[in-house]
C-alpha positions as CSV (number, residue, x, y, z in Angstrom):
1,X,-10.4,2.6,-2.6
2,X,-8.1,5.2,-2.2
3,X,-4.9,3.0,-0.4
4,X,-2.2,5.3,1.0
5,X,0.5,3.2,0.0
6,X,0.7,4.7,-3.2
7,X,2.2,8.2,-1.5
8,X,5.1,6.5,0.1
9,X,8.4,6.6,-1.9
10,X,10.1,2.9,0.0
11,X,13.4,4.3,-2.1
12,X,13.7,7.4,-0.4
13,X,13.4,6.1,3.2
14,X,16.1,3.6,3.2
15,X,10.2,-5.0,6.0
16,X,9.0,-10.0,12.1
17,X,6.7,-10.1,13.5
18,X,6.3,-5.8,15.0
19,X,3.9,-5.9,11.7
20,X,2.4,-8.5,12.4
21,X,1.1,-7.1,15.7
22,X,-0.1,-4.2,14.5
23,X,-2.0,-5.9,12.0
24,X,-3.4,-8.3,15.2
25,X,-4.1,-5.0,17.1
26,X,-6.2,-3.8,13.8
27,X,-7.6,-6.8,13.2
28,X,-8.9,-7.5,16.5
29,X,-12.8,-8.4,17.0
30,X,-14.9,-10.8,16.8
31,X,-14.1,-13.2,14.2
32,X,-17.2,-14.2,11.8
33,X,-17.4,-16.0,8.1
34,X,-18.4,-13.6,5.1
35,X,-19.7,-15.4,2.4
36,X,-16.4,-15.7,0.1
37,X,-19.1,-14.7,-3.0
38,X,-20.1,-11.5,-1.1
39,X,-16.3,-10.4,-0.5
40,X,-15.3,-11.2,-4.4
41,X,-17.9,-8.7,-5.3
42,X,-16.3,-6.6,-2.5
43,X,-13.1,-6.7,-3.7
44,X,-14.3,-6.0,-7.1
45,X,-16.9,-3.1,-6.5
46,X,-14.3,-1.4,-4.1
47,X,-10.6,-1.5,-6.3
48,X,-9.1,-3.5,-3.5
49,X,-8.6,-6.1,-5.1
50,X,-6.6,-3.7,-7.8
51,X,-5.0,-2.2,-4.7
52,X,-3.7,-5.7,-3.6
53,X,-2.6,-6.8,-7.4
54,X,-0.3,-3.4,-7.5
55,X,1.6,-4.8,-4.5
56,X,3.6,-6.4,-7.1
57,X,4.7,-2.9,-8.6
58,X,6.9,-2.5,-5.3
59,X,9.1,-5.3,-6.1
60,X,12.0,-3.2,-7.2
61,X,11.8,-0.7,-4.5
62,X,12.7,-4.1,-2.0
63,X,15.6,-3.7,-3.7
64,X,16.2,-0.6,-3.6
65,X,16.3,-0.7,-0.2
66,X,19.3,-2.7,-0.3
67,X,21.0,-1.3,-3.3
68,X,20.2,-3.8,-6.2
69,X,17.9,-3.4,-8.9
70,X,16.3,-6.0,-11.3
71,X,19.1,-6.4,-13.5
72,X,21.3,-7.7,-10.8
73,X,19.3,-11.2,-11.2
74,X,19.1,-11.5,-14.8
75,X,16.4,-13.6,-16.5
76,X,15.5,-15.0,-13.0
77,X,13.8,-11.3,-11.5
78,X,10.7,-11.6,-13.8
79,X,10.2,-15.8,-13.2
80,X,10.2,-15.3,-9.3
81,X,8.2,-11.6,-8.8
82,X,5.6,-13.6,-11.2
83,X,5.5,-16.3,-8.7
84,X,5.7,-14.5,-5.4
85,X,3.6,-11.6,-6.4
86,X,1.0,-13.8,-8.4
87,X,-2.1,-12.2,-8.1
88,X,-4.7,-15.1,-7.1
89,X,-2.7,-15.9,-4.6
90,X,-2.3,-12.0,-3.1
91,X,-5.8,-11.9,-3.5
92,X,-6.7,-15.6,-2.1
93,X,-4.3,-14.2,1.3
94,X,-6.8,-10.7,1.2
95,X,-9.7,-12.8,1.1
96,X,-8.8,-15.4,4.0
97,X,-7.7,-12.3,6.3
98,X,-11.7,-10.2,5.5
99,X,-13.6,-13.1,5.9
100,X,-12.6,-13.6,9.6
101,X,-12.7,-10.0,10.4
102,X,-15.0,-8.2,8.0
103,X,-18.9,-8.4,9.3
104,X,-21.7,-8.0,7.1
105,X,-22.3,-4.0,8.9
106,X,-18.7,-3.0,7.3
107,X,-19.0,-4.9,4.0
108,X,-22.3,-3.6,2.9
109,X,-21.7,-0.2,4.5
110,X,-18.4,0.2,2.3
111,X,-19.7,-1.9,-0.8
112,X,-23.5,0.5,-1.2
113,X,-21.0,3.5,-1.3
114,X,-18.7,2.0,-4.0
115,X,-21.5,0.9,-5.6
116,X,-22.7,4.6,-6.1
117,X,-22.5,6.7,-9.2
118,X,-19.7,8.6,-7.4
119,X,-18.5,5.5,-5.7
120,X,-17.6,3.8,-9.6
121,X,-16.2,7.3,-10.8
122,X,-13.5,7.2,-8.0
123,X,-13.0,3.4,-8.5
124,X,-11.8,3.8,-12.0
125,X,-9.5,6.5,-11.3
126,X,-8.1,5.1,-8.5
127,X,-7.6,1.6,-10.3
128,X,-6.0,3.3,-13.1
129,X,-3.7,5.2,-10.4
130,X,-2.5,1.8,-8.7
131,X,-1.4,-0.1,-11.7
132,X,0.6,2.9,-12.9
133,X,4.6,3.3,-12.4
134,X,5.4,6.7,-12.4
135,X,8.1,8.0,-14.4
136,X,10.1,11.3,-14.0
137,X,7.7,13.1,-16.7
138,X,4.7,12.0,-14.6
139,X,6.3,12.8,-11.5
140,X,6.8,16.2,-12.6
141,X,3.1,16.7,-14.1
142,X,1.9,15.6,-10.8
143,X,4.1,17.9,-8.8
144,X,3.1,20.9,-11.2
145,X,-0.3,20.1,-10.7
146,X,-0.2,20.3,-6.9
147,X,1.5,23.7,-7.0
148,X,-1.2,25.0,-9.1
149,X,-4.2,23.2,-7.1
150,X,-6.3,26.5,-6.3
151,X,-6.6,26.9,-2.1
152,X,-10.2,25.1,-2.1
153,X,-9.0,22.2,-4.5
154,X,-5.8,21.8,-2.0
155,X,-7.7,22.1,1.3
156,X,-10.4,19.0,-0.1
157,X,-7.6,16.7,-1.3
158,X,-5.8,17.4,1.8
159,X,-8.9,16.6,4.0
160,X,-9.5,13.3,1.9
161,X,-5.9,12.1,2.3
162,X,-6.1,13.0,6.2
163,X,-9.0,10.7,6.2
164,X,-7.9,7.9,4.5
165,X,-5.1,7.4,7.2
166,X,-7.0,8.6,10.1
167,X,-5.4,5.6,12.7
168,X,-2.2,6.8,11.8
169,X,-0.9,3.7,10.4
170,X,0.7,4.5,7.5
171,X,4.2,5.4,8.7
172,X,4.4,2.5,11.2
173,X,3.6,0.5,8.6
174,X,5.5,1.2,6.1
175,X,8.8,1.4,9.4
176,X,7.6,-2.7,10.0
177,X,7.7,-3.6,5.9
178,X,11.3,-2.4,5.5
179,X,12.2,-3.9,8.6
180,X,10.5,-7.1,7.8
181,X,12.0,-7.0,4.3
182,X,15.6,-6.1,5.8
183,X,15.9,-9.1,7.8
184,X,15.0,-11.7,5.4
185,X,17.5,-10.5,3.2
186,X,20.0,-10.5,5.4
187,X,18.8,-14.1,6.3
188,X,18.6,-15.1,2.4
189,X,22.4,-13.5,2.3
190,X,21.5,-10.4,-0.2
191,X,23.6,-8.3,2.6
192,X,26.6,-8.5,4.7
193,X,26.6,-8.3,8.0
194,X,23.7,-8.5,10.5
195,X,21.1,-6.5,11.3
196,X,19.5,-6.0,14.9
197,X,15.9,-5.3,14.4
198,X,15.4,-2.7,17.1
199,X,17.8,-0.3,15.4
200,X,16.5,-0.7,12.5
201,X,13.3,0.4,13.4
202,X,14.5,3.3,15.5
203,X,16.4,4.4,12.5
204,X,13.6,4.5,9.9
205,X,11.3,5.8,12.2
206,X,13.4,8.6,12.8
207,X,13.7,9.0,8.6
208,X,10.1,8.7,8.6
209,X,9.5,11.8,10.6
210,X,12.2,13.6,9.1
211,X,10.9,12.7,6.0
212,X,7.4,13.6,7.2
213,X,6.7,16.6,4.9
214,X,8.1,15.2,1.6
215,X,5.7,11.9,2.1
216,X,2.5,14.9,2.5
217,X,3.4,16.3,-0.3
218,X,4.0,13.2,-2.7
219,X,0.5,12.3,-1.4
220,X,-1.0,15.7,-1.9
221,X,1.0,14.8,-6.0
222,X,-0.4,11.7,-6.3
223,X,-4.4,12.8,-5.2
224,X,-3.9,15.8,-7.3
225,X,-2.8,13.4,-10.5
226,X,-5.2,10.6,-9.2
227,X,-8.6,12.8,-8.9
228,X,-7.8,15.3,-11.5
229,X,-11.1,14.8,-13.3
230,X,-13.4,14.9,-10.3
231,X,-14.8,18.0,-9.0
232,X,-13.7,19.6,-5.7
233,X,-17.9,18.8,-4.5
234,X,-16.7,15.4,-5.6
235,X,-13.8,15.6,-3.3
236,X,-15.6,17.3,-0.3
237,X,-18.2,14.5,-0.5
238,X,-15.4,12.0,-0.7
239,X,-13.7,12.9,2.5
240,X,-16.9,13.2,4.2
241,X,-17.4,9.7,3.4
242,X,-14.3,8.3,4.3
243,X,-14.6,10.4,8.1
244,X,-17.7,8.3,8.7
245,X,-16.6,5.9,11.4
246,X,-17.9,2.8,10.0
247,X,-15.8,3.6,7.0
248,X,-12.8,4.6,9.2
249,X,-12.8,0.8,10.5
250,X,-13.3,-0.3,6.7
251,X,-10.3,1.3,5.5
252,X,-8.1,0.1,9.0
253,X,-8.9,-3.3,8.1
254,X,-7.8,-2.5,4.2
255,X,-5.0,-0.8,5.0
256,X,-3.5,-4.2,7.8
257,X,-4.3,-6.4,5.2
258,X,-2.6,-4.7,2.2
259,X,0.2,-4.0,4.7
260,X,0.7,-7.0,6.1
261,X,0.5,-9.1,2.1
262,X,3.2,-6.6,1.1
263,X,5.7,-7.3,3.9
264,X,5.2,-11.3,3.5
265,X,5.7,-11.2,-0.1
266,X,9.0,-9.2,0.2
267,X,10.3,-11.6,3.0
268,X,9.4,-14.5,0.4
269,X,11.0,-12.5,-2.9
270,X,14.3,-12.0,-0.2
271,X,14.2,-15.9,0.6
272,X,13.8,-16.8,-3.1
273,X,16.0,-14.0,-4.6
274,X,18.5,-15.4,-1.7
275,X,19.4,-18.5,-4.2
276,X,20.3,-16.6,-7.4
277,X,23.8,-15.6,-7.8
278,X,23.8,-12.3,-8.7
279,X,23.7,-11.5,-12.4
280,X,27.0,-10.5,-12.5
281,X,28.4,-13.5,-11.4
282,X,26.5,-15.9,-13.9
């Protein structure tokens, strides 16, 4: 599945419980038990479950965010992002928030699509897309790419993308992570001084919407990199899919729970990087 998180650049913009209730106000409904069988094959036959193990790529944009990097921790970084971003447990957190909010309509609605000839073409790509780190070179194929994407090619990606965050929840989202992750650090004492939640929220969101244009076009980069072998029919058909309503709801309930995995496992790397001297100081 095609998970907007991808687009947003966390070290350009500068995460509690604001996240948590948006991901409440998403995940409202009536609770009910999926058979955890049936949401394993989901998770496979989707990408989300690809989509929820790339989480762990983001672990250096936390610290960006803060001005540190990897190095500052020495041989201790790769232990603990192993441990907090281990991906059985990411995934065992995705499957416990589905199977009380994901009913057998929306699972087999989502999962026959997937399941399609289409529906495999544009899980591979996408899987491939996730569990890449983009360097400057690739950064800069993508962004030639997009400038070349003829006007049909551009208006179908941009459709698609539009469509994947229809509820809007991207930015807020990604505003609630940094605050979340903010806070715990300067709980675990990775920063000086203290921060007052409120302004930090009114801050980012403000970078968010100044920033609005550059996070469209590094989504229009990454769709034009991601789909590059797909047809602009493919595309169409794509974004048609994903502006079904039933599908709309799907990729909400993604889009919480990917959301709210990522901003608990950087308040946990903050409270477990919180014990490491810094690097420097070893």
């Amino acid at each position: 599945m095609a998970w907007p998180i991808r687009a947003v650049r966390l070290r350009g913009l500068g995460p509690g419980l604001a996240c948590l209730a948006l991901v409440a106000c998403v995940l409202t409904g009536p609770a009910r038990a999926t058979e955890r069988a049936r949401l394993l094959a989901f998770l496979d036959v989707t990408g989300f479950g690809v989509a929820i193990d790339s989480i762990a790529l983001s672990a250096g944009d936390a610290l960006a965010m803060i001005d540190m990097a990897p190095e500052d921790f020495g041989p201790a970084w790769p232990r603990i992002t192993s441990e907090v971003f281990d991906h059985a447990l990411m995934r065992d957190m995705a499957l416990d928030m589905l199977d009380a909010t994901l009913d057998d309509g929306m699972l087999g609605h989502a999962a026959s699509f997937y399941a399609s000839d289409l529906g495999q073409r544009l899980v591979e790509v996408e899987n491939a897309s996730h569990m890449q780190r983009a360097g400057d070179a690739a950064r800069a194929e993508a962004g030639a790419r997009a400038a070349a994407l003829p006007p049909a090619r551009r208006a179908a990606l941009k459709r698609m993308n539009a469509a994947i965050d229809g509820a809007g929840m991207l930015s807020r989202a990604m505003t609630e992570i940094q605050v979340r992750f903010l806070l715990a650090a300067a709980e675990a004492g990775l920063t000086e001084g203290d921060f007052d939640a409120d302004m930090l929220r009114r801050l980012l969101t403000r970078g968010a919407e100044e920033a609005r244009a550059d996070t469209e076009q590094a989504a229009l980069e990454n769709a034009a990199q991601t789909y590059r072998g797909l047809s602009t029919e493919d595309l169409r058909t794509y974004a048609g899919v994903l502006e079904d309503p039933m599908m709309g709801r799907v990729y909400e309930l993604m889009n919480a729970v990917q959301f709210e995995i990522m901003a608990n496992r950087f308040e946990a790397l903050a409270a477990r990087l919180g014990g490491v001297p810094p690097a420097r100081e070893l």
